[in-house]
C-alpha positions, 0 to 999 in steps of 0.5 A, a space after each residue: 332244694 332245701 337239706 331239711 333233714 338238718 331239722 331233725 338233727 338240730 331238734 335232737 341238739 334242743 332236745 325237742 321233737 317234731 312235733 313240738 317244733 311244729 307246735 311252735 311255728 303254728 304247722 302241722 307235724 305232717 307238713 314238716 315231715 313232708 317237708 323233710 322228705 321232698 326238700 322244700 317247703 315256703 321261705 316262710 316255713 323255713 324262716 320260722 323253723 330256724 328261729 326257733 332252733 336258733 340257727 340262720 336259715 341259709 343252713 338249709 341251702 347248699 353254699 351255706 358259709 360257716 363262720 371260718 369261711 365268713 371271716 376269709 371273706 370279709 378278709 378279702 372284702 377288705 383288702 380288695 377295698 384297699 386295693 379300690 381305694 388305691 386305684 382311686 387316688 391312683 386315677 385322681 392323680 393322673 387326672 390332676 396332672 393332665 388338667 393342671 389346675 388354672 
């Protein structure tokens, strides 16, 4: 389920309403409100509503990483690299040494 309640504050940031919003994405603004209300609405109708508020559409889902949690991770990413790496040339170099080169 979607927190599409999101839409009405990021609305009120660009200083358009709902019904303008609606306008723009080609919906009805009594989609959109229902949308609201039930939490869930086509992939299609939240893709289109965070293009024209300008945000990414994962806003609208639990788990949504925030720029502060995206960088730890690409942190992390990068070291477990590191580490992947190492194992490999770790491996490589038992390899090498138990079939010495003829």
């Amino acid at each position: 389920m979607a927190n599409l309640i999101l839409i009405r504050d990021l609305c009120e940031r660009k200083k358009i309403t709902i019904r303008e919003l609606a306008q723009r994405i080609g919906r009805n603004e009594s989609s959109i409100q229902s949308a609201m209300r039930r939490g869930t609405t086509n992939s299609t109708t939240i893709e289109l509503i965070a293009k024209e508020l300008g945000v990414s559409a994962g806003i609208f889902f639990d788990g949504y990483e925030s720029e502060e949690n995206v960088t730890e991770l690409r942190r992390e990413l990068a070291h477990l690299k590191e580490l992947l790496n190492e194992k490999e040339r770790t491996i490589e170099i038992l390899l090498s040494t138990r079939n010495p080169m003829k």
